[in-house]
N, C-alpha and C positions, 0 to 999 in steps of 0.2 A: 578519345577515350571518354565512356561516361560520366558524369559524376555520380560521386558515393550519393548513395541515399541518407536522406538525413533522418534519423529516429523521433517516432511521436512518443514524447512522452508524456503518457495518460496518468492523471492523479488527480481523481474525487474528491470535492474538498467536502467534506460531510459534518455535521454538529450534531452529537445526539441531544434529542429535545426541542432543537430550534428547528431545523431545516431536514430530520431525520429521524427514525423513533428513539425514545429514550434509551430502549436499552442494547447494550453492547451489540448482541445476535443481530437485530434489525437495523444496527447501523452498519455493520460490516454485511449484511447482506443488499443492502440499499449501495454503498461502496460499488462492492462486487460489480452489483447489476450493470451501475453507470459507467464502472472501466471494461467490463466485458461490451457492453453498448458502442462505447466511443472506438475500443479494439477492432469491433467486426463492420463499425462503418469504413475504419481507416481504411481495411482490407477489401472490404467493399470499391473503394474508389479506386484503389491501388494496389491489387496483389501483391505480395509479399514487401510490405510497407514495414521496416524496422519496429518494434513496439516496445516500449518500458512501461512495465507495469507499475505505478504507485499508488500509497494510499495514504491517506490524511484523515484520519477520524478522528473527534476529540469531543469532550462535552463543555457544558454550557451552565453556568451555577442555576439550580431551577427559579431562585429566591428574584434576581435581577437579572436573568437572562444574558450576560455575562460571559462569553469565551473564557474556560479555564485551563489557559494553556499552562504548562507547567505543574503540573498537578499529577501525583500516580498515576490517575484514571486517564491521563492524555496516552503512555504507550501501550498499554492493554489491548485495544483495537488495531493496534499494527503488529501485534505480535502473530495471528494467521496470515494475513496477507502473504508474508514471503512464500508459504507453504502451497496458497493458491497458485502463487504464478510458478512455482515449480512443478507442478501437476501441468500447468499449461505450456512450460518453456521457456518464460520470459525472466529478462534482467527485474531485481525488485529497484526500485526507489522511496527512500522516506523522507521527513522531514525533521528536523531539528528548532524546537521553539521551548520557551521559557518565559515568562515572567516576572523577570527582572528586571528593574530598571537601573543596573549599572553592570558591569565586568567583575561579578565578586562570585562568592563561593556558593548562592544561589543557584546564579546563572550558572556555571559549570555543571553543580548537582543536576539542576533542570535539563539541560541541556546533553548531559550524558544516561538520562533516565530516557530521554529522547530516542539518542541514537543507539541506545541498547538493544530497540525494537529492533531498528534494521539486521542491526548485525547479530542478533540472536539469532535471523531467521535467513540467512544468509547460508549456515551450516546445520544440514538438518540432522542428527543425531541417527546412526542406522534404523533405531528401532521408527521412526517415524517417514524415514525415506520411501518411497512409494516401491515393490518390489522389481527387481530386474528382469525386464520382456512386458511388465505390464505399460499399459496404454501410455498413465500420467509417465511413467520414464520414458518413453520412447522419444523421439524428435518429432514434431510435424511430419505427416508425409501430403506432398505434394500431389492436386488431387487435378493429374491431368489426364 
């Protein structure tokens, strides 16, 4: 019997300002690019190679260049993401971070402003669901 295949899981790790343009659009299109990249090499080496789509975008204080994680402005950038990889099929994945440095009510707050992204975007509301027969619903078809 085979073994299962094991799932790559792609997630861009992106800072807008530092290492990606400042604002929100061009850091999630910078995202995009590099998990659609690393998606169709997978598939590339490996025909239907498992893929989980994630994404990590966050900014950077401008003043001291600074990762500000825990910050409103951190799940903003993950709030499309789940929408992309429903268009394309894929399971989403996020991250959860904060800026606390203890176990108190911070960290919870931060940490659930976090994972709100995920799972906001998890259930897409009808009026936003792509419609049924069109393309992004369909499944993959296999192109033999």
């Amino acid at each position: 019997m085979p073994a299962p295949a094991r799932r790559v899981v792609v997630t861009p790790f992106t800072l807008s300002g530092a290492m990606s343009p400042v604002t929100i659009a061009g850091a999630l299109a910078q995202q995009n690019a590099e998990a659609l990249a690393v998606i169709a090499l997978a598939q590339t080496i490996n025909p239907g190679t498992p893929v989980i789509y994630g994404g990590f975008t966050s900014n950077v204080d401008m003043r001291t260049g600074a990762p500000a994680f825990g910050t409103p402005d951190m799940p903003r950038p993950c709030w499309p993401a789940p929408s992309w990889r429903a268009a394309i099929g894929l399971p989403f994945r996020s991250s959860n971070v904060n800026a606390s440095n203890a176990v108190d009510v911070q960290a919870a707050y931060e940490s659930a402003m976090s994972l709100w992204a995920c799972f906001s975007g998890q259930r897409q509301p009808a009026a936003t669901r792509p419609p049924a027969g069109s393309r992004a619903a369909s499944p993959p078809r296999s192109r033999s």
